[in-house]
C-alpha positions in Angstrom: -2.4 -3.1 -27.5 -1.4 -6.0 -24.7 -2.0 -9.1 -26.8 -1.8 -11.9 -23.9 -1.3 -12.0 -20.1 2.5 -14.3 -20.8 5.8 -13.5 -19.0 7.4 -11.0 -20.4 10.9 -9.5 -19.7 10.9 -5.8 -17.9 14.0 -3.4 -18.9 15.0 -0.7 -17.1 16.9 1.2 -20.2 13.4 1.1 -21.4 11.8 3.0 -19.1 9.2 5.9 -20.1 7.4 8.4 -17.9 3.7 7.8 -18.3 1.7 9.6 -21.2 -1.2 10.3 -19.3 -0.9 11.6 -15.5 -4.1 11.2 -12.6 -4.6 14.4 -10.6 -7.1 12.4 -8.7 -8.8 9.2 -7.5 -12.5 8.6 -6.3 -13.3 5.2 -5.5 -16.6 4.1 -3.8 -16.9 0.5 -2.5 -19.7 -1.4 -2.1 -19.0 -4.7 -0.2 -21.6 -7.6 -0.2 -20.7 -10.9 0.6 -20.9 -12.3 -2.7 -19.7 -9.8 -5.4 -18.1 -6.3 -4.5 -19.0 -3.2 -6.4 -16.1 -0.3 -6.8 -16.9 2.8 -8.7 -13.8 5.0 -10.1 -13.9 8.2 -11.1 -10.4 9.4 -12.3 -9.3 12.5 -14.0 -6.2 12.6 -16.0 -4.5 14.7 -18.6 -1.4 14.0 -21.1 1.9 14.1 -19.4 3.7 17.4 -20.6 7.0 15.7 -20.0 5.9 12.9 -22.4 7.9 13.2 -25.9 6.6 10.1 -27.6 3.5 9.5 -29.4 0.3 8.4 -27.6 -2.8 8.0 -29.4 -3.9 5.3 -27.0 -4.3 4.8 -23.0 -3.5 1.8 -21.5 -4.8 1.0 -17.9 -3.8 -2.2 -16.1 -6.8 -4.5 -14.7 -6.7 -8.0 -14.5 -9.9 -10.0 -13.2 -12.4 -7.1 -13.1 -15.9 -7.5 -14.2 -16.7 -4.2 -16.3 -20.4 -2.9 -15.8 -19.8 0.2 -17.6 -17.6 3.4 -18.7 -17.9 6.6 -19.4 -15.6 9.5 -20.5 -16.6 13.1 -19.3 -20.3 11.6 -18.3 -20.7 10.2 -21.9 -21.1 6.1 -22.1 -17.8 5.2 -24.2 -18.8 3.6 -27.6 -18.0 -0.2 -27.9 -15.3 0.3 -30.8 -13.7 3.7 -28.5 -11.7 1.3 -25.9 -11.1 -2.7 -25.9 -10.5 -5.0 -23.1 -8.3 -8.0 -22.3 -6.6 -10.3 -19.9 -3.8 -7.0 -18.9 -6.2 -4.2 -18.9 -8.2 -1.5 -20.7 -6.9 0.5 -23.7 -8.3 3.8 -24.9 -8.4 4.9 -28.3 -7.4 8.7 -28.7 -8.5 10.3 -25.8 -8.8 13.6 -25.4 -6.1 15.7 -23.7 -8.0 15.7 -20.5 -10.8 14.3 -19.4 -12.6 12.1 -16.7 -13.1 8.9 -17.1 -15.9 7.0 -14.8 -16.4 3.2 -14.5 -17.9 0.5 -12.6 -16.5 -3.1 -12.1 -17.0 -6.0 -10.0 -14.3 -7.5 -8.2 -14.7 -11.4 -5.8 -12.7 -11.1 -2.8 -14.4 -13.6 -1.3 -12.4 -16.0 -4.5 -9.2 -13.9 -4.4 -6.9 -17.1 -3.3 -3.8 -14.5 -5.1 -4.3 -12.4 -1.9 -3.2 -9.3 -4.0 -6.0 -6.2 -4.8 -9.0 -6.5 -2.3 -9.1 -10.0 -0.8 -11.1 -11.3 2.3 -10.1 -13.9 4.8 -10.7 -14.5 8.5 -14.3 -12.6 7.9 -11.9 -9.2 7.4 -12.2 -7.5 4.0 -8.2 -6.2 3.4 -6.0 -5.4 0.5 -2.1 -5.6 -0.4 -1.5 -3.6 -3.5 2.7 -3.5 -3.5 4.0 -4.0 -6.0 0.8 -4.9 -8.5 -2.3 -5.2 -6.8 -4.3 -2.5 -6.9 -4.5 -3.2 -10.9 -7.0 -6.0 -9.1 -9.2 -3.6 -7.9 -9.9 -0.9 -10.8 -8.3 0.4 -13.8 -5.7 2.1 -13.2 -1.7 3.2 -14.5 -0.8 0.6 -11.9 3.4 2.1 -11.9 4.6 4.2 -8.8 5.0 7.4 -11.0 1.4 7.8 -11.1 0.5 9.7 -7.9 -2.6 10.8 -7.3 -4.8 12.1 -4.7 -7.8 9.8 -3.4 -10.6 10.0 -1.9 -12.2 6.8 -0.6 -16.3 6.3 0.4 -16.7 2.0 1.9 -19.9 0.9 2.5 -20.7 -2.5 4.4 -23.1 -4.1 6.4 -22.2 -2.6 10.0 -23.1 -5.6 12.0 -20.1 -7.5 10.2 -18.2 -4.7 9.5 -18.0 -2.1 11.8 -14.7 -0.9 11.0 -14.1 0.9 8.1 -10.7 2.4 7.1 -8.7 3.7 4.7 -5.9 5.9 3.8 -5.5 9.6 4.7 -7.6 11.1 7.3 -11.4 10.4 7.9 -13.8 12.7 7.0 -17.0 11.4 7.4 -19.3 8.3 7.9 -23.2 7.7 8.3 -26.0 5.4 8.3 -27.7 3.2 5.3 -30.7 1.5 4.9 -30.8 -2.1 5.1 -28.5 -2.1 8.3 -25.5 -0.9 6.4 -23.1 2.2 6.8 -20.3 4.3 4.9 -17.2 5.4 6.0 -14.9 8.3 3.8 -11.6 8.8 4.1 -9.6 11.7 2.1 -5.6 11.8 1.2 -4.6 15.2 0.8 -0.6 14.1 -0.7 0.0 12.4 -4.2 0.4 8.8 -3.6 1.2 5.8 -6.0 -1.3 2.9 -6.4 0.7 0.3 -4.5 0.1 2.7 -1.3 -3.5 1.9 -1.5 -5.7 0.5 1.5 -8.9 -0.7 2.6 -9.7 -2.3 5.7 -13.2 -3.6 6.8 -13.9 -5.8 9.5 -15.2 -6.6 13.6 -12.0 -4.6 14.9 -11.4 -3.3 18.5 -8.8 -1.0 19.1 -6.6 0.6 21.7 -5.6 4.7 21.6 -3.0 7.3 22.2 -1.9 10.5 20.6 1.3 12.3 19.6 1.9 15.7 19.1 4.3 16.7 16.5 7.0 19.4 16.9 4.8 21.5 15.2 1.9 21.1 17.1 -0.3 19.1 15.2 -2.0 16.2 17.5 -1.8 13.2 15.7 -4.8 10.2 16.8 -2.8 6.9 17.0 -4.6 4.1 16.6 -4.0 -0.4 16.6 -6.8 -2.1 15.2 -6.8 -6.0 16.1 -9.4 -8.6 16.6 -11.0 -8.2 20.1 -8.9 -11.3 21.5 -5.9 -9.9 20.9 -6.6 -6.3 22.2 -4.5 -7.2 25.4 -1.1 -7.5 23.5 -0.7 -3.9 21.7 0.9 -2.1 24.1 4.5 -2.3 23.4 3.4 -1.8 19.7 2.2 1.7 20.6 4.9 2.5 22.6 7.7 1.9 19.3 5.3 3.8 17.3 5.5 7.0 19.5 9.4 6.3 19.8 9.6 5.9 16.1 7.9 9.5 15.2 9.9 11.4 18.2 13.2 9.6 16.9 12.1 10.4 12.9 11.8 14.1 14.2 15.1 14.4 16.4 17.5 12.6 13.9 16.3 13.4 10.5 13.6 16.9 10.9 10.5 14.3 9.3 7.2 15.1 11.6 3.9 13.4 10.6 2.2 15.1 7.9 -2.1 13.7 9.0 -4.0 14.1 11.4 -4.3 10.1 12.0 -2.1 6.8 11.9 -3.5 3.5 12.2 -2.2 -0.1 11.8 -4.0 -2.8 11.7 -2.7 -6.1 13.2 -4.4 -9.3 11.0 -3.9 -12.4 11.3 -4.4 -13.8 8.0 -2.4 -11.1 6.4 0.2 -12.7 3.9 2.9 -9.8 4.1 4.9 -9.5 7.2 3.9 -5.4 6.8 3.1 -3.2 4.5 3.3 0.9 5.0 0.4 2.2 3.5 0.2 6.0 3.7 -1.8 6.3 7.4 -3.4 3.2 7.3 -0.1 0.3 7.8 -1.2 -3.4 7.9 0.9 -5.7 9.5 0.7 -9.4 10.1 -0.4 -10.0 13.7 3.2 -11.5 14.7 4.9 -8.0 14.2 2.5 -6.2 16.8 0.9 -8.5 19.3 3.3 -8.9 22.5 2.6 -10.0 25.9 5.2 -10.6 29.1 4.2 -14.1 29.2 3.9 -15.0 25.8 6.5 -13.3 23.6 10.3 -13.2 24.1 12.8 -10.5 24.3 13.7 -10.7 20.3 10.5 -10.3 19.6 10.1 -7.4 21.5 13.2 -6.0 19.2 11.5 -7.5 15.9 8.0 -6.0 16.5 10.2 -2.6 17.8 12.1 -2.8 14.3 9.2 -3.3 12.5 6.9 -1.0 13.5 9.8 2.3 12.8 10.5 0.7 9.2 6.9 0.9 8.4 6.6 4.2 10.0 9.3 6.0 8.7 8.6 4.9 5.1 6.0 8.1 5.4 8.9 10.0 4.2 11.0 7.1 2.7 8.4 5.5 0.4 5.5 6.8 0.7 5.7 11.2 0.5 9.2 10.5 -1.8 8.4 7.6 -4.1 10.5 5.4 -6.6 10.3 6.5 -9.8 9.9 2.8 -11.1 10.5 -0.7 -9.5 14.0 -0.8 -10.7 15.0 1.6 -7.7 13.3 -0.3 -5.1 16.1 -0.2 -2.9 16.2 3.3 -2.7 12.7 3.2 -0.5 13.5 -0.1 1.1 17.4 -0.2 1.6 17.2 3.4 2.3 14.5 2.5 5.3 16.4 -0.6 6.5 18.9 1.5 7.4 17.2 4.2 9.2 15.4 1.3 11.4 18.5 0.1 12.1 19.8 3.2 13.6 16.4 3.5 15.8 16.6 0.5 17.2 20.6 1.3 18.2 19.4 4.0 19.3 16.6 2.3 21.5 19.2 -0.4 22.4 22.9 -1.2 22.5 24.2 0.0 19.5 27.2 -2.5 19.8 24.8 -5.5 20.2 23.0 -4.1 17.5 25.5 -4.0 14.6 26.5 -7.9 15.6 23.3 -8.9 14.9 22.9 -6.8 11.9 26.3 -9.0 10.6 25.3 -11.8 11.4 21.9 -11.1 9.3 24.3 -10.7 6.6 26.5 -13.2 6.7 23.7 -16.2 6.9 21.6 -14.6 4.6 23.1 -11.5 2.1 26.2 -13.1 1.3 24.2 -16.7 0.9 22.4 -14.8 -1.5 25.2 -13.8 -3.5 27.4 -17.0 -3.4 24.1 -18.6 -4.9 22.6 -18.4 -8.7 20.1 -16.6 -7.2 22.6 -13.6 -7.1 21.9 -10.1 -8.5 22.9 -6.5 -8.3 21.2 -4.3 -5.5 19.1 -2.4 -9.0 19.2 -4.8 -11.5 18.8 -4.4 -14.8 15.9 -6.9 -16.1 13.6 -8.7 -14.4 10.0 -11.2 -14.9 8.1 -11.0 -11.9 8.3 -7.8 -9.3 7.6 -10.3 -7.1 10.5 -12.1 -6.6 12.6 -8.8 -6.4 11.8 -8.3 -2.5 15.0 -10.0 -1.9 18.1 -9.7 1.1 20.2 -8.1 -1.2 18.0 -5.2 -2.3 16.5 -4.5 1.5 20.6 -5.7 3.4 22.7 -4.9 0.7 20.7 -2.1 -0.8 
């Protein structure tokens, strides 16, 4: 049982796969401006490749209001799970089951801008590398993948956007002025792929079709002022999907991509299967307001995002020890695109020079460390030059 929320040291040689593995995830949101209602329904069974013992399941949460709980439709007893600052544990569960629970989450308070958070009058989420334990409960670890399905309702004068991951497959009307969006992701994905977007979002459109015939709906979100300066975006989005199919065989695998460009976001981008969220400054572009680097950055950005579908995302890390296999891995391929796009010469200079003022900074400091290293405190600081250059 987790005793206390302090720092503790993470080992690799200590890794274990998970006990319990989720086949799938149903969440249902319910945003309100004050409070936020999310309803889980997971089912999970015991690991078969799990050789310890494990008479109890523990599921990260932190901050979550619990309203209630049941296991396979039966309200769990008070002295059949316990709750504390690092999650929920349950005491000998069955070998499979379904376990259903309600909690109450305040985005509007969420100043940690991990899990579901709202800023700028946007509901949004950023769940890598520990957020989505903000959200629900859930084996919060990227060797838990799981298929979701995904039902948001809002008010739709506020919010008349609603997205997720996957591909949409239905929406409708409320009472009270409000309205429901679902969204459906037919792959396995781990909990840090997780999105939700709601918010007053206008958006421009193209399509692709893949080389095996499957038209793909491409779609930018942004706030209506900035609708004028997505154009180049979608352009090195389409680029990015032929050049992932000519050089390395990877064709889209949904029927739908979106990104959504936000200003307040606090990551520079995140790849979220089907639904990426960048920061506006890695999307919006104009002739007359943006110069020709960041052309190349938004360019670069966009592929690395989009090409984690297959790096990342579809192939996963088996823990956050091999980070750099999703991200150095990904650098690399976005580095070749935009060669490929470019001069390949000019190119490799700058990709030096990258190195040199930052990567070998890094390691000439005490802030050195090995490209997978072997320990660390907070996953947080492990998004470093090394792992994404060196790596």
């Amino acid at each position: 049982m987790w005793k206390n929320a302090s720092p503790k040291t993470i080992y690799l040689k200590d890794y274990q796969p998970p006990a319990w593995i989720t086949d799938t995830v149903d969440l249902e949101f319910r945003l309100y401006e004050q409070g936020t209602r999310v309803i889980s329904r997971l089912t999970l069974e015991k690991n078969p490749d799990f050789s310890g013992e494990a008479a109890e399941l523990q599921l990260n949460g932190e901050g979550l209001k619990a309203i209630w709980l049941r296991l396979n439709g039966e309200e769990l007893a008070a002295d059949a799970y316990t709750i504390d600052e690092q999650g929920l544990v349950l005491f000998h569960p069955p070998a499979q089951f379904v376990l259903e629970s309600e909690v109450e989450l305040s985005p509007q308070t969420n100043t940690a801008l991990e899990g579901l958070y709202r800023s700028g009058g946007m509901f949004c989420t950023q769940c890598e590398a520990e957020g989505f334990r903000r959200i629900t409960w859930y084996q919060d670890r990227p060797d838990v993948m799981a298929r979701f399905k995904v039902r948001i309702e809002a008010d739709r004068a506020r919010y008349p956007v609603l997205l997720s991951n996957g591909n949409p497959i239905g929406e409708g009307e409320l009472p009270e002025g409000r309205h429901y969006a679902e969204w459906e992701d037919p792959f396995p994905k781990p909990s840090y792929l997780f999105a939700l977007v709601a918010g007053d979002l206008d958006y421009i459109q193209d399509r692709f079709v893949t080389s095996s015939g499957r038209d793909v709906r491409l779609r930018i979100y942004v706030e209506p002022e900035n609708i004028d300066k997505c154009d180049h975006a979608m352009r090195s989005l389409i680029n990015a999907m032929r050049w992932d199919e000519e050089k390395y065989g990877r064709e889209y695998d949904l029927d739908v991509f979106n990104i959504v460009a936000v200003n307040d976001f606090n990551m520079g981008a995140m790849e979220n299967k089907g639904l990426n969220v960048f920061n506006a400054k890695y999307v919006l572009a104009r002739p007359d307001t943006a110069t020709d680097e960041d052309y190349q950055g938004i360019e670069a950005v966009i592929a690395h995002e989009y090409f984690h579908n297959w790096t990342g995302n579809r192939i996963t890390c088996r823990d956050w020890f091999q980070l750099s296999l999703k991200e150095g891995f990904t650098v690399y391929r976005d580095q070749e695109f935009s060669a490929d796009m470019g001069d390949r010469g000019v190119k490799r200079i700058d990709d030096v020079r990258l190195l040199r003022a930052h990567q070998f900074a890094e390691d000439a400091s005490p802030m050195a460390h090995p490209v997978r290293p072997a320990a660390y405190m907070e996953i947080n600081n492990f998004y470093t030059v090394t792992v994404y250059e060196k790596g």
